[in-house]
C-alpha positions, 0 to 999 in steps of 0.5 A: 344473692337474696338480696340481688333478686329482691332488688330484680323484683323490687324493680320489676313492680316499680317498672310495672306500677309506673306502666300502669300510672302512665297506662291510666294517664293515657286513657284517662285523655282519650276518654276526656277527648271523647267526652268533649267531642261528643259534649260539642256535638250536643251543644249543636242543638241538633240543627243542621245546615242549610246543606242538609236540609236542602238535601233532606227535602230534596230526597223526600220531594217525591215521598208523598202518601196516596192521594197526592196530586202529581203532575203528568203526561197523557201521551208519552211515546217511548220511540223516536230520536231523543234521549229516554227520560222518566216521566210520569204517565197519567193511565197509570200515575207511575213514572215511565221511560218515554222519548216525548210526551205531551197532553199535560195533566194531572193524576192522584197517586 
């Protein structure tokens, strides 16, 4: 009977050890997999696309700090039949919803 569950055991830590090799194997590719993901991305020398850099000026387009030069409407009506539209107002040199507009200028913001 002794050497029955010494056999039981001695199978068990085989079992175990073998769960624990293979466990290692596993994260030893992920994290090479990880590694070599992030090692190209480092290689990209940090330069976007054509794509993104059209959408970074774009989204900073109307960023500027005080003093910048803005085209503008003296006259803006905000009645009348068409379509409400954002444009920029010369009294108060901020964006206003307006129907027609004329009497273009310009104001500093």
């Amino acid at each position: 009977m002794y050497f029955y569950k010494l056999n039981i055991y001695i199978n068990i830590q085989v079992f175990m050890k073998k769960k624990v090799i293979y466990g290692s194997f596993v994260v030893l590719a992920i994290v090479a997999a990880i590694a070599y993901n992030v090692n190209i991305g480092l290689k990209s020398d940090g330069l976007l696309s054509d794509i993104a850099l059209a959408n970074v000026e774009a989204l900073a387009q109307n960023e500027g700090g005080f003093g910048e030069t803005l085209d503008c409407w003296a006259t803006i009506s905000s009645t009348g039949p068409n379509v409400q539209t954002h444009k920029t107002y010369c009294g108060s040199c901020e964006a206003k919803l307006c129907c027609s507009w004329t009497d273009s200028s310009t104001c500093k913001n």
